[in-house]
mmCIF file as Biopython writes it, N, C-alpha, C and O atoms, coordinates in Angstrom:
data_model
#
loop_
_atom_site.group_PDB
_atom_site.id
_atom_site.type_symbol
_atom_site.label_atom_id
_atom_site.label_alt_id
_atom_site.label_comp_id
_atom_site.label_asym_id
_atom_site.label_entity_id
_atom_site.label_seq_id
_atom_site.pdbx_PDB_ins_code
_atom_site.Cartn_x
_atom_site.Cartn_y
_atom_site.Cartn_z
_atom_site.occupancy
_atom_site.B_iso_or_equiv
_atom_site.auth_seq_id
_atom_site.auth_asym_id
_atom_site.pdbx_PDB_model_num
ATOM 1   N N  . UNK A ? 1  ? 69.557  128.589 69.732 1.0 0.0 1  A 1 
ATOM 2   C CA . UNK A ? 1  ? 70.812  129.088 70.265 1.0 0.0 1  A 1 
ATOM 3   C C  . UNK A ? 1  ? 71.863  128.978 69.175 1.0 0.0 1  A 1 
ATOM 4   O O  . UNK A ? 1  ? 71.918  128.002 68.428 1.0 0.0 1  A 1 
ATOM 5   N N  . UNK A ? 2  ? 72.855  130.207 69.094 1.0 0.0 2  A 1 
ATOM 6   C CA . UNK A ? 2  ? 73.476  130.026 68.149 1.0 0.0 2  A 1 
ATOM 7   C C  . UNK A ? 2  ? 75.481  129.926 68.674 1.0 0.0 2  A 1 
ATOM 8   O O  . UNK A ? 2  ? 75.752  130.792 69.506 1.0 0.0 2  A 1 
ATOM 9   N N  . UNK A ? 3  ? 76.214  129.386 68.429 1.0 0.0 3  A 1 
ATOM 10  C CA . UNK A ? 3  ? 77.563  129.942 69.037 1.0 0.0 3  A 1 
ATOM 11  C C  . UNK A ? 3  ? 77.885  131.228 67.781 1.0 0.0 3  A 1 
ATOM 12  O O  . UNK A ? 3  ? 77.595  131.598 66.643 1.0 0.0 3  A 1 
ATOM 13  N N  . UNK A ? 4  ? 78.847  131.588 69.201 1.0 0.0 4  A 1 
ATOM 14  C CA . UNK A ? 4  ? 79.636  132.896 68.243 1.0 0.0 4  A 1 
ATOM 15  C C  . UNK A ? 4  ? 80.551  133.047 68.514 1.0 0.0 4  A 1 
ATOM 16  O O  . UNK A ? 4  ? 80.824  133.273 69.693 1.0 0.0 4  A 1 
ATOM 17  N N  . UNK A ? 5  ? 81.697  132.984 67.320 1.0 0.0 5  A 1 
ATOM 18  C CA . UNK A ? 5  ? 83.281  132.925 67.498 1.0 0.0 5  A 1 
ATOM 19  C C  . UNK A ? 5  ? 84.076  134.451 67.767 1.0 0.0 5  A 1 
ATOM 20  O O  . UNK A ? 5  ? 84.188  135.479 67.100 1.0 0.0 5  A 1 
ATOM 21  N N  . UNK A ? 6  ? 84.573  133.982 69.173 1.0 0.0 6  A 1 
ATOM 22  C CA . UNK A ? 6  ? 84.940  135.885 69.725 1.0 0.0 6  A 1 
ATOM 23  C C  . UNK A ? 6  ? 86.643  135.973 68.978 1.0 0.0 6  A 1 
ATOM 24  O O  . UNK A ? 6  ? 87.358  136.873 69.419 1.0 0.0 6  A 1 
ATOM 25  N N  . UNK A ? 7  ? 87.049  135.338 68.225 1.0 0.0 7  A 1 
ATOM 26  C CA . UNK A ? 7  ? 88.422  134.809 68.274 1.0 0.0 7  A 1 
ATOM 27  C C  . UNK A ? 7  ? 89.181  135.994 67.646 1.0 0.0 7  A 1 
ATOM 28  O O  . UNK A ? 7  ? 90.403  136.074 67.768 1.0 0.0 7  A 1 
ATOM 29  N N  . UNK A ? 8  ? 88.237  137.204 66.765 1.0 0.0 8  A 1 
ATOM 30  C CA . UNK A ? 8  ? 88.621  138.690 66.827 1.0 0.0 8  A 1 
ATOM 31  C C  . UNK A ? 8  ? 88.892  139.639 68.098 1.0 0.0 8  A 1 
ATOM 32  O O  . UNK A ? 8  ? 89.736  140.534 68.136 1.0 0.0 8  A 1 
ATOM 33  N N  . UNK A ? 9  ? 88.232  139.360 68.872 1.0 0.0 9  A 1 
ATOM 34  C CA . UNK A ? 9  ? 88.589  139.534 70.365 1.0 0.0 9  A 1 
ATOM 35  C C  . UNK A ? 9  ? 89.787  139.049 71.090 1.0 0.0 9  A 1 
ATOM 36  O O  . UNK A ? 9  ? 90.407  139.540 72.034 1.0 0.0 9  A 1 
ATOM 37  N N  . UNK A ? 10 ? 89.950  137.990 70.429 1.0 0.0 10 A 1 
ATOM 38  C CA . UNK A ? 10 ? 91.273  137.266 71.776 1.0 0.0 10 A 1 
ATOM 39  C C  . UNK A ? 10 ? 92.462  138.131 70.389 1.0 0.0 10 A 1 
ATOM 40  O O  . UNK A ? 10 ? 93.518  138.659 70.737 1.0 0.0 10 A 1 
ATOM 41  N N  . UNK A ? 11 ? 92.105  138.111 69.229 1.0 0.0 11 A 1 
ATOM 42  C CA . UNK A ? 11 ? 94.002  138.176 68.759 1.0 0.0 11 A 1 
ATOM 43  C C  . UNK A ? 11 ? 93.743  139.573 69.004 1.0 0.0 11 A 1 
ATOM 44  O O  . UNK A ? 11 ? 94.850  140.052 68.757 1.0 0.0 11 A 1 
ATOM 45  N N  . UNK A ? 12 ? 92.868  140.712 69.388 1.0 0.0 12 A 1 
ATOM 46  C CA . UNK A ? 12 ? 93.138  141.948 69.658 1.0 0.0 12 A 1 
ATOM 47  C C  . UNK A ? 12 ? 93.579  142.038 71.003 1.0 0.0 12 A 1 
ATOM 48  O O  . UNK A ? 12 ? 94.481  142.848 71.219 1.0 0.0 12 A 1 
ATOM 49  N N  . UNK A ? 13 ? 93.141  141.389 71.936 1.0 0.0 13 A 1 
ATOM 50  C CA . UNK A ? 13 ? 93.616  141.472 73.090 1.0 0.0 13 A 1 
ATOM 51  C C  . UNK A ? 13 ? 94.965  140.978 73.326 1.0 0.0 13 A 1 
ATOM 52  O O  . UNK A ? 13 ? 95.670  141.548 74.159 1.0 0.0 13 A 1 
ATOM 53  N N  . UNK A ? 14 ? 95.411  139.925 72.644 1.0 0.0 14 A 1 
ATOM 54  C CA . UNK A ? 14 ? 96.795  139.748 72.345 1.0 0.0 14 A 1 
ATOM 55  C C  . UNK A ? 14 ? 97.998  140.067 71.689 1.0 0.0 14 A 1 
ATOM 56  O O  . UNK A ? 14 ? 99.138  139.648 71.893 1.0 0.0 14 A 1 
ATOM 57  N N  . UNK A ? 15 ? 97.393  141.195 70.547 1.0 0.0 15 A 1 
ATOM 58  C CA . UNK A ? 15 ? 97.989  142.003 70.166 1.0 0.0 15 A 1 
ATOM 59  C C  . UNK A ? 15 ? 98.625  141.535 68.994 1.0 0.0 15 A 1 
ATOM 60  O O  . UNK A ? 15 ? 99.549  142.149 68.460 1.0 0.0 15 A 1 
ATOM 61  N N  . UNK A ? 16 ? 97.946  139.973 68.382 1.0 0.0 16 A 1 
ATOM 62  C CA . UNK A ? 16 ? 98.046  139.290 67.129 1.0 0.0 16 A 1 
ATOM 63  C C  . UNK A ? 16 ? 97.954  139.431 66.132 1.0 0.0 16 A 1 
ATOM 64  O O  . UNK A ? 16 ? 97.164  140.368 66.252 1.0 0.0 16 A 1 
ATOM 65  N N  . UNK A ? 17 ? 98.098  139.303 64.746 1.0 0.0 17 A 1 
ATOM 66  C CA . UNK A ? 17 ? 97.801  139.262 63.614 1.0 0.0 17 A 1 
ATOM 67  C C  . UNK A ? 17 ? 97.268  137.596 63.104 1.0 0.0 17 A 1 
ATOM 68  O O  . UNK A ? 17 ? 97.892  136.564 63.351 1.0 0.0 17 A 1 
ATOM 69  N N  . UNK A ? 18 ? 96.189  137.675 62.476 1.0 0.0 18 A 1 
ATOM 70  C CA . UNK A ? 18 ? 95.692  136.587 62.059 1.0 0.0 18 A 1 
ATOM 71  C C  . UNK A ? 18 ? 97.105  135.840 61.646 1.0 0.0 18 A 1 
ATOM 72  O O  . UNK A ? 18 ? 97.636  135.015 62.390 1.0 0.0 18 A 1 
ATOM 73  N N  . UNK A ? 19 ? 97.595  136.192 60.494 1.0 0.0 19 A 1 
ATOM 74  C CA . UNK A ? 19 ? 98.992  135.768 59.748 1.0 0.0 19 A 1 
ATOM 75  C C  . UNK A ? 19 ? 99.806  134.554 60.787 1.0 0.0 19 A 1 
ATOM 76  O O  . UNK A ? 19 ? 100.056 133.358 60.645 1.0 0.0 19 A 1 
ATOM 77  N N  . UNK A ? 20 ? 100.131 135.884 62.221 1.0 0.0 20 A 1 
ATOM 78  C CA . UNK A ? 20 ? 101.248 135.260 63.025 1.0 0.0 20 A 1 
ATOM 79  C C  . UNK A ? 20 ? 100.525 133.689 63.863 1.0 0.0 20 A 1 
ATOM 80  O O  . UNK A ? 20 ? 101.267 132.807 64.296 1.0 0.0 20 A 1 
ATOM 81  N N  . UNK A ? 21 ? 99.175  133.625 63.941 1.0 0.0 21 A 1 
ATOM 82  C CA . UNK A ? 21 ? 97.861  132.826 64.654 1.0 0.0 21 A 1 
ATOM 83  C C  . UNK A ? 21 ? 98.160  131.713 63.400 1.0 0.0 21 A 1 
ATOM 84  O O  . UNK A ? 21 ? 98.531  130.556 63.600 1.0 0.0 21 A 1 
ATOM 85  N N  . UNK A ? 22 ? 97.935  132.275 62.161 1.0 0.0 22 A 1 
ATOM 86  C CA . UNK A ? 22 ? 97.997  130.892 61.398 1.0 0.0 22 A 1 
ATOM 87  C C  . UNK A ? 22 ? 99.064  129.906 61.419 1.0 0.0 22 A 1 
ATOM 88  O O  . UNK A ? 22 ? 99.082  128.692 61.627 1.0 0.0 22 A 1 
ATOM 89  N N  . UNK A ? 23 ? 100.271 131.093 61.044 1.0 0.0 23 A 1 
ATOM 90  C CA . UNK A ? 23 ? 101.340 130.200 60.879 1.0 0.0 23 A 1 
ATOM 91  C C  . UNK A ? 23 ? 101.565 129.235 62.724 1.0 0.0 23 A 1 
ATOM 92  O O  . UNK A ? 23 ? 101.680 128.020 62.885 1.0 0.0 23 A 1 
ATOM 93  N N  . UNK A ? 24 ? 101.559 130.137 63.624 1.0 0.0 24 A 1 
ATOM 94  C CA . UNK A ? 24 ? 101.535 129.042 64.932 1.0 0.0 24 A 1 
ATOM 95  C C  . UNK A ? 24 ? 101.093 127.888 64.876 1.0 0.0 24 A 1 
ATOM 96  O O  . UNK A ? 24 ? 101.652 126.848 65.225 1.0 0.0 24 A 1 
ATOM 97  N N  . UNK A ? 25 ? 99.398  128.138 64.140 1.0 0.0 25 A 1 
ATOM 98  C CA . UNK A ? 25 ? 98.665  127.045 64.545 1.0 0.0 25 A 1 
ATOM 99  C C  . UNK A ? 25 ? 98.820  125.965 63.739 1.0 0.0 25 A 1 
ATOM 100 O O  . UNK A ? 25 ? 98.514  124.847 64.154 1.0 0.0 25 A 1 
ATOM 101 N N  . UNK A ? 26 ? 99.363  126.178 62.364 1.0 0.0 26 A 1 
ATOM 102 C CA . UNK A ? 26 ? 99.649  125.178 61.127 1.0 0.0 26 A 1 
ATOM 103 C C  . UNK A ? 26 ? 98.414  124.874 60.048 1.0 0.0 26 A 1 
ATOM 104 O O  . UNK A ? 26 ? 98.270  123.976 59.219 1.0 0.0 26 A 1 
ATOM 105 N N  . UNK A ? 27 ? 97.448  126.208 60.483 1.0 0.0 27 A 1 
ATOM 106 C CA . UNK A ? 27 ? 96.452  126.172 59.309 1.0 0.0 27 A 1 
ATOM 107 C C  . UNK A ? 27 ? 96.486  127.462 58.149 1.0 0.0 27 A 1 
ATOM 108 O O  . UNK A ? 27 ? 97.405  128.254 58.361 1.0 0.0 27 A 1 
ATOM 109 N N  . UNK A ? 28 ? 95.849  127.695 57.276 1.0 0.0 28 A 1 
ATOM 110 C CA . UNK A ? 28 ? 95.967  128.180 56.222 1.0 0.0 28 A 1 
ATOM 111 C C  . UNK A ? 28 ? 94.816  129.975 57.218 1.0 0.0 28 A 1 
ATOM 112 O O  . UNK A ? 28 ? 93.858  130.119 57.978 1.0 0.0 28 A 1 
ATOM 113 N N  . UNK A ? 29 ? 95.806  130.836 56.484 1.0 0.0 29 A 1 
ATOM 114 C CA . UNK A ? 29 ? 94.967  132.299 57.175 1.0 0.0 29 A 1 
ATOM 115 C C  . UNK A ? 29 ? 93.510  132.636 56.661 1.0 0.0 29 A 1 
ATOM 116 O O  . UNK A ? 29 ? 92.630  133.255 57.259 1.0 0.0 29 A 1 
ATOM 117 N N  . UNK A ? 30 ? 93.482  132.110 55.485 1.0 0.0 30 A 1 
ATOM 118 C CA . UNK A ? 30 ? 92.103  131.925 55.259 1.0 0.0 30 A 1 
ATOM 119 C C  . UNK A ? 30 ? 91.256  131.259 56.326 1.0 0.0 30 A 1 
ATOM 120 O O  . UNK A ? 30 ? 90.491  131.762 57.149 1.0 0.0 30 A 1 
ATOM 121 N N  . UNK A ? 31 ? 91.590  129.994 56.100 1.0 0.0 31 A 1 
ATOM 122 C CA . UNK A ? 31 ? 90.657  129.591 57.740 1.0 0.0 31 A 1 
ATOM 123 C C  . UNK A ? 31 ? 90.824  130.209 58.803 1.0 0.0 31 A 1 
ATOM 124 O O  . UNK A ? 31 ? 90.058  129.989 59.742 1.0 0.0 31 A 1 
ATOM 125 N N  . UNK A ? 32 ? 91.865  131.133 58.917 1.0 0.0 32 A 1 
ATOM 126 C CA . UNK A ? 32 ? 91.530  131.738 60.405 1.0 0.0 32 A 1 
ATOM 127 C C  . UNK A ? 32 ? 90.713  133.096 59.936 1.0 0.0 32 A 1 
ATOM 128 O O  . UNK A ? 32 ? 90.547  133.907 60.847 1.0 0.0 32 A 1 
ATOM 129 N N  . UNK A ? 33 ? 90.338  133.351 59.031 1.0 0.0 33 A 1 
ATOM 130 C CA . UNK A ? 33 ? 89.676  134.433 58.609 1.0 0.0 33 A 1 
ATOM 131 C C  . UNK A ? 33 ? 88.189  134.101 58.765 1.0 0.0 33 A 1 
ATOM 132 O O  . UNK A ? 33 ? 87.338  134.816 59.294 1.0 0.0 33 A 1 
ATOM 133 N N  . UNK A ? 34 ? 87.982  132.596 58.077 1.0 0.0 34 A 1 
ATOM 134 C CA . UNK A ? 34 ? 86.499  132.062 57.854 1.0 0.0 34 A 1 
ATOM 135 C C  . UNK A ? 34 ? 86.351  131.752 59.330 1.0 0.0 34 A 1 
ATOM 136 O O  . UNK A ? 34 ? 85.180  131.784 59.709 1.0 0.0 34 A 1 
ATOM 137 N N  . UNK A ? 35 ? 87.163  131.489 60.165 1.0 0.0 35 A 1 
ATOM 138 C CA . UNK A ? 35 ? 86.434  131.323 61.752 1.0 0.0 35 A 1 
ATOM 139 C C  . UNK A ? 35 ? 86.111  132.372 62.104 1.0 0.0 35 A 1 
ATOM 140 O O  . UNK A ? 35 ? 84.945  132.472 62.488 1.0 0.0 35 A 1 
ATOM 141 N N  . UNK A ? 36 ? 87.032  133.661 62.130 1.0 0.0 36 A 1 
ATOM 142 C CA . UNK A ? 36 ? 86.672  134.514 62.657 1.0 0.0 36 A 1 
ATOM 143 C C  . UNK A ? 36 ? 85.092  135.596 62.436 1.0 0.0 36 A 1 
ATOM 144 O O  . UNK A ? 36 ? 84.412  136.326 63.157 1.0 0.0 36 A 1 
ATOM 145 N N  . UNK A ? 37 ? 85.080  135.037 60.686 1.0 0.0 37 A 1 
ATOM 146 C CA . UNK A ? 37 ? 83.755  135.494 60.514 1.0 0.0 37 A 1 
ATOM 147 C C  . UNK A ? 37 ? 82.561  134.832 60.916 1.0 0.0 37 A 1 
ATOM 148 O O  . UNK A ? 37 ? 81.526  135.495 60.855 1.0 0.0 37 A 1 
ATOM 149 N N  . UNK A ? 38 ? 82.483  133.336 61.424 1.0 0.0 38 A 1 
ATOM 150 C CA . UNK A ? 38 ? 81.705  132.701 61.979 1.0 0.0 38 A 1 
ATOM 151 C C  . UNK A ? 38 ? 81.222  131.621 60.233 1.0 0.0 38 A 1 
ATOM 152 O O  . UNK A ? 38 ? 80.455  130.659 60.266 1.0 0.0 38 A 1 
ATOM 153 N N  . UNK A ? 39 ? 81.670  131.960 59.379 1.0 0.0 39 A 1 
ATOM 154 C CA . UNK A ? 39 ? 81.318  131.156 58.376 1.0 0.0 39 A 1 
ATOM 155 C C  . UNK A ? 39 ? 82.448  130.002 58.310 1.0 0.0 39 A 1 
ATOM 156 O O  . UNK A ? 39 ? 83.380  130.023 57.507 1.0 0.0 39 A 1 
ATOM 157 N N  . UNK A ? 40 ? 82.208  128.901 59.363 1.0 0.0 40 A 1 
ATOM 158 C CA . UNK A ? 40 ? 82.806  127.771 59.432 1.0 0.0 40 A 1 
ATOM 159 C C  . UNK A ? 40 ? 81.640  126.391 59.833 1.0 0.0 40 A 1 
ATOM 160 O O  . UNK A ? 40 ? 82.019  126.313 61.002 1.0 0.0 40 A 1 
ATOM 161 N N  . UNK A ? 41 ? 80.999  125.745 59.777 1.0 0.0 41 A 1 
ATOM 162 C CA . UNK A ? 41 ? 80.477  124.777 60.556 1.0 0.0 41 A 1 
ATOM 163 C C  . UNK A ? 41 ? 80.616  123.891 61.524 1.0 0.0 41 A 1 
ATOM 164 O O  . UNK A ? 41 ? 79.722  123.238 62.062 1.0 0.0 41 A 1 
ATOM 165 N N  . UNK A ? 42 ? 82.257  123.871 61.834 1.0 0.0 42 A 1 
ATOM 166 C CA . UNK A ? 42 ? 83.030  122.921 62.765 1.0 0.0 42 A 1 
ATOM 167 C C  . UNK A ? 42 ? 84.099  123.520 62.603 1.0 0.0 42 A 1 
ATOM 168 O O  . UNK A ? 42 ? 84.435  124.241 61.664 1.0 0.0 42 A 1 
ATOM 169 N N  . UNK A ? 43 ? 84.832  123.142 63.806 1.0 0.0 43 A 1 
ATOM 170 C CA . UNK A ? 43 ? 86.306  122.988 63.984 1.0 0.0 43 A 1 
ATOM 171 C C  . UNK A ? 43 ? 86.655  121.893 65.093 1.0 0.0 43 A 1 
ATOM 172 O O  . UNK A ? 43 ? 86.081  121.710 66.167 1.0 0.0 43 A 1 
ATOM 173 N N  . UNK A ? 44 ? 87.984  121.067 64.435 1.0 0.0 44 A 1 
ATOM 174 C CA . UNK A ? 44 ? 88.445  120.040 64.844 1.0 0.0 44 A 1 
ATOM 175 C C  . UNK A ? 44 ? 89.103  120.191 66.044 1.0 0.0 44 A 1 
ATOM 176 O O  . UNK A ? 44 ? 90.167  120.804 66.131 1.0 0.0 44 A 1 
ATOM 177 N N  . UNK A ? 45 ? 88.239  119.395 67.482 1.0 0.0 45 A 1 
ATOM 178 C CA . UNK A ? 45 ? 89.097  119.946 68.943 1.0 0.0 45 A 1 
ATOM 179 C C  . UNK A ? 45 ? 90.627  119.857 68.841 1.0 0.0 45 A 1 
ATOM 180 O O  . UNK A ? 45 ? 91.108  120.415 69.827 1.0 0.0 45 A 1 
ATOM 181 N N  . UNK A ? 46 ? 91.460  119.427 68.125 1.0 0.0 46 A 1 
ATOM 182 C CA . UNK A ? 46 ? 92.604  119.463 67.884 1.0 0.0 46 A 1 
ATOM 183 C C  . UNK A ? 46 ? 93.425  120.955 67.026 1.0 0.0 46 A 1 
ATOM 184 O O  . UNK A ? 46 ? 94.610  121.255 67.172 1.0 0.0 46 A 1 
ATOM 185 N N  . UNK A ? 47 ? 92.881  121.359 66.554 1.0 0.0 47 A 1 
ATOM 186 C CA . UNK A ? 47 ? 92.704  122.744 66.187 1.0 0.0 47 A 1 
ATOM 187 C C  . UNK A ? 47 ? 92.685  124.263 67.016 1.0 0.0 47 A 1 
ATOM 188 O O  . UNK A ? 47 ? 93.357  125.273 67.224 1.0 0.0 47 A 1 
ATOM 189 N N  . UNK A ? 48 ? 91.309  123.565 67.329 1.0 0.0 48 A 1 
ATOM 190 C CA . UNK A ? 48 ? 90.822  124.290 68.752 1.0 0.0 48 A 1 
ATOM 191 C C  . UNK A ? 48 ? 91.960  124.197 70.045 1.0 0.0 48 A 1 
ATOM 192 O O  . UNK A ? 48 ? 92.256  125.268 70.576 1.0 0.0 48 A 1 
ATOM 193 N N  . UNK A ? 49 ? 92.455  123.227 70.442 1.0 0.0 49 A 1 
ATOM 194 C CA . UNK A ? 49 ? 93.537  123.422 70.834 1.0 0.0 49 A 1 
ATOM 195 C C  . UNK A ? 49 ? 94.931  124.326 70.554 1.0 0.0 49 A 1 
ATOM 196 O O  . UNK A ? 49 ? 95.172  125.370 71.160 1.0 0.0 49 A 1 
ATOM 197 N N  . UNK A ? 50 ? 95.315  124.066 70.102 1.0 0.0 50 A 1 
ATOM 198 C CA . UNK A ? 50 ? 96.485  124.511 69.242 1.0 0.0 50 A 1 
ATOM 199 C C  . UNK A ? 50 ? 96.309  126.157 69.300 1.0 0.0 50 A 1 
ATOM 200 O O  . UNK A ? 50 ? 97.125  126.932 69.799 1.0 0.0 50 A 1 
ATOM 201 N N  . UNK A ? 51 ? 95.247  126.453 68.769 1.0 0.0 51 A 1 
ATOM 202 C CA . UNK A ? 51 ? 94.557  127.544 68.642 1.0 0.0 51 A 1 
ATOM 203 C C  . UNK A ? 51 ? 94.377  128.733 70.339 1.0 0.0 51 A 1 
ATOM 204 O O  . UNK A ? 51 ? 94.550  129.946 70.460 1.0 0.0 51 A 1 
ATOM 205 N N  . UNK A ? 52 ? 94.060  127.898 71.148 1.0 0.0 52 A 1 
ATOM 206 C CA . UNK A ? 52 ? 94.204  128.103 72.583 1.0 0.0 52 A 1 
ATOM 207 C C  . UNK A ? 52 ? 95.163  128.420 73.184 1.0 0.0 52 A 1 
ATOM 208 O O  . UNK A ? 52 ? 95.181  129.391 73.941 1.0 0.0 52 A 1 
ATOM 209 N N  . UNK A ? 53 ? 96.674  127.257 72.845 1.0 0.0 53 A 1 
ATOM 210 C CA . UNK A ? 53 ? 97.711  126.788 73.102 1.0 0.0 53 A 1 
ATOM 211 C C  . UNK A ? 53 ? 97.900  128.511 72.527 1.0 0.0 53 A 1 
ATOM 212 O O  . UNK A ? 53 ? 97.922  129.351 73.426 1.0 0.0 53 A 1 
ATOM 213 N N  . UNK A ? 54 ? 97.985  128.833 71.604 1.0 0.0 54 A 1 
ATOM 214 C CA . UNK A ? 54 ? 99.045  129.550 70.806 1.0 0.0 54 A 1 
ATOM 215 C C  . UNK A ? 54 ? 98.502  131.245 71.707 1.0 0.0 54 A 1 
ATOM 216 O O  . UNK A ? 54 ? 99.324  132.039 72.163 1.0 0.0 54 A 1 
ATOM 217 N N  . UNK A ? 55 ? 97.075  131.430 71.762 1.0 0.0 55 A 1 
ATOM 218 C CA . UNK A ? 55 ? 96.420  132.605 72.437 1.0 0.0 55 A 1 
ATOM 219 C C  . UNK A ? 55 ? 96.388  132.729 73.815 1.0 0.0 55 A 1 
ATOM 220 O O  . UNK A ? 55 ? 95.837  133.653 74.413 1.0 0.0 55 A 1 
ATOM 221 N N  . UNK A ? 56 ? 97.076  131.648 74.403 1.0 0.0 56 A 1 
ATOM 222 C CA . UNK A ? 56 ? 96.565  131.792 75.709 1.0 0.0 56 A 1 
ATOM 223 C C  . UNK A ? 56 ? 95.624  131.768 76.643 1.0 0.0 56 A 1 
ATOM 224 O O  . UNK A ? 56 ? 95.623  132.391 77.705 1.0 0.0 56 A 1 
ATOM 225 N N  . UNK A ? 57 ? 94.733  130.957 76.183 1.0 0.0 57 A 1 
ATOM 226 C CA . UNK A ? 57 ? 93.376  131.235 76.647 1.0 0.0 57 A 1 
ATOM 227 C C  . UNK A ? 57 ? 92.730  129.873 76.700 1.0 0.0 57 A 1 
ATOM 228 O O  . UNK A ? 57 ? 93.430  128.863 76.769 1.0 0.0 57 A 1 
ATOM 229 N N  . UNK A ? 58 ? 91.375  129.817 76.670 1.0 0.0 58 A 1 
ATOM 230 C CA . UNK A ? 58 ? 90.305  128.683 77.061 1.0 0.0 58 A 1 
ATOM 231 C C  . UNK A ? 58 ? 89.014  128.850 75.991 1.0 0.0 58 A 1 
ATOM 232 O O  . UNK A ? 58 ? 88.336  129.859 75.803 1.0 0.0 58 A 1 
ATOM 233 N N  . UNK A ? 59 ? 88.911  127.684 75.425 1.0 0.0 59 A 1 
ATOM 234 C CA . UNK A ? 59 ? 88.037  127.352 74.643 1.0 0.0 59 A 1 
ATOM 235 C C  . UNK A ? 59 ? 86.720  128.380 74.712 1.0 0.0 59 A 1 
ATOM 236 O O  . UNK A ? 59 ? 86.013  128.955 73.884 1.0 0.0 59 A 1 
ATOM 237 N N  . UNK A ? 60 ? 86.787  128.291 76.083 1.0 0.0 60 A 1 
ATOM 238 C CA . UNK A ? 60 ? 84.911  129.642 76.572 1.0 0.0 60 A 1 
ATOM 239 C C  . UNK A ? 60 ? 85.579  130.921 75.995 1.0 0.0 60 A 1 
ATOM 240 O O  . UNK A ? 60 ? 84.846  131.775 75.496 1.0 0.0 60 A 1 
ATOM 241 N N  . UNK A ? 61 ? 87.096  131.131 76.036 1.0 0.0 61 A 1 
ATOM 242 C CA . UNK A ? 61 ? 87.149  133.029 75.336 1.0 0.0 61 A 1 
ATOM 243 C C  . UNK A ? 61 ? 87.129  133.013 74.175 1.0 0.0 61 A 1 
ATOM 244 O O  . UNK A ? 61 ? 87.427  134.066 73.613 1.0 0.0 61 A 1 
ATOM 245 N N  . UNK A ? 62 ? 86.795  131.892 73.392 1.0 0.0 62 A 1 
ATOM 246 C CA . UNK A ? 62 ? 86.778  131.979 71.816 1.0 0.0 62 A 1 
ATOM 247 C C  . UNK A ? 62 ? 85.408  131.595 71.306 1.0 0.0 62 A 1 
ATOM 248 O O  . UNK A ? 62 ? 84.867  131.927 70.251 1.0 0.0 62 A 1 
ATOM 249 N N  . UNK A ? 63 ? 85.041  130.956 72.115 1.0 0.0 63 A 1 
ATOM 250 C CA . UNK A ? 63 ? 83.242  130.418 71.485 1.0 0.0 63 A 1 
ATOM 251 C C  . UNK A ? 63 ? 82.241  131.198 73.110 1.0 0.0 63 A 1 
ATOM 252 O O  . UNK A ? 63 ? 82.588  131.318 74.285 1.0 0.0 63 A 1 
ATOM 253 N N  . UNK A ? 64 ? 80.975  131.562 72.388 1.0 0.0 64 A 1 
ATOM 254 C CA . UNK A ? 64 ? 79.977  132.131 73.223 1.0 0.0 64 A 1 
ATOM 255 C C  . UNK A ? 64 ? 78.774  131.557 72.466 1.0 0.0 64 A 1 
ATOM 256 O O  . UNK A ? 64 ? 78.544  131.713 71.267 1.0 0.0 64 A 1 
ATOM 257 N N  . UNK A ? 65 ? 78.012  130.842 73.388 1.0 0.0 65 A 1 
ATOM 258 C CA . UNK A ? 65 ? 76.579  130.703 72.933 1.0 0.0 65 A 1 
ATOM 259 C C  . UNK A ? 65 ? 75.804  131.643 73.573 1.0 0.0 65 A 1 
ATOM 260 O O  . UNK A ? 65 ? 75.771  132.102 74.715 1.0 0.0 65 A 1 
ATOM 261 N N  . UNK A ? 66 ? 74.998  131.865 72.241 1.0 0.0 66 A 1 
ATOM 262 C CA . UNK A ? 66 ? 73.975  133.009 72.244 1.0 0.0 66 A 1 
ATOM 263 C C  . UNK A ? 66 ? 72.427  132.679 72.207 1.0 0.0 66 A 1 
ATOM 264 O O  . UNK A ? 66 ? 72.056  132.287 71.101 1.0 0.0 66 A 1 
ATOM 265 N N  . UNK A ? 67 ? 71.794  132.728 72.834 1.0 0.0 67 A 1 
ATOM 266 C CA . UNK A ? 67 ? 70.444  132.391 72.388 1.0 0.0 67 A 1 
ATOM 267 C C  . UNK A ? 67 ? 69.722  132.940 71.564 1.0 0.0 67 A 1 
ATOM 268 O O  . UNK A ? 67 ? 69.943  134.081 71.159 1.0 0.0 67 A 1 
ATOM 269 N N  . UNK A ? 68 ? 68.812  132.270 71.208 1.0 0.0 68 A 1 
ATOM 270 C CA . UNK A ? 68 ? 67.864  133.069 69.400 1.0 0.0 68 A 1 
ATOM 271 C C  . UNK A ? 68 ? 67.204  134.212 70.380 1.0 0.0 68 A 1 
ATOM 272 O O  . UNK A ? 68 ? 67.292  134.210 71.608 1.0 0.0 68 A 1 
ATOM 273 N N  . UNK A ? 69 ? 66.427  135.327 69.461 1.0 0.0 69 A 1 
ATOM 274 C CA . UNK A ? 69 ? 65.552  135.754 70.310 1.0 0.0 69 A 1 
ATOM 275 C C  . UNK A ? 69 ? 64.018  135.179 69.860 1.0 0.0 69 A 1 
ATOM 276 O O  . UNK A ? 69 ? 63.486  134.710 68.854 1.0 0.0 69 A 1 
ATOM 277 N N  . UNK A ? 70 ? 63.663  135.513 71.227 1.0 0.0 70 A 1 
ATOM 278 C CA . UNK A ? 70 ? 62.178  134.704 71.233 1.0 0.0 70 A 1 
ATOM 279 C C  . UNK A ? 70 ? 61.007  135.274 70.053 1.0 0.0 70 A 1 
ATOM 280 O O  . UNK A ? 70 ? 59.896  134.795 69.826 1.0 0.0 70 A 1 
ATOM 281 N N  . UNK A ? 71 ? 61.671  136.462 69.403 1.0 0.0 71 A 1 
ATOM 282 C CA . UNK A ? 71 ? 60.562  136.920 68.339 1.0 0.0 71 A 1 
ATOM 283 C C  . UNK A ? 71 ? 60.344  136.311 67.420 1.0 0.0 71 A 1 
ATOM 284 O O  . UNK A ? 71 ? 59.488  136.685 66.620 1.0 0.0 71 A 1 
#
């Protein structure tokens, strides 16, 4: 099973720019770039918050686990 970060999904539905997401959240837009591509290994639930806080939303509209396929 793999997660997958929808968090291109929530700032389109919100009508965001990564830029305006970073500066809210107090991290660098690069990292909101490397989440959004899924090339991150962690993020700090304090982050993840903030991150929520700022989109409106719930931890489940930004992360989706996916299962492998069985092939």
């Amino acid at each position: 099973m793999q997660i997958v970060v929808r968090l291109d999904v929530m700032l389109a539905m919100r009508k965001m720019r990564s830029r305006e997401l970073a500066e809210q959240v107090g991290i660098t837009e690069q990292n909101i770039s490397l989440l959004k591509s899924g090339k991150v290994k962690g993020i700090r639930f304090e982050t993840l918050a903030r991150i929520c806080a700022a989109l409106d939303c719930q931890p489940g509209d930004l992360l989706e686990a996916v299962p492998d396929d069985p092939a």
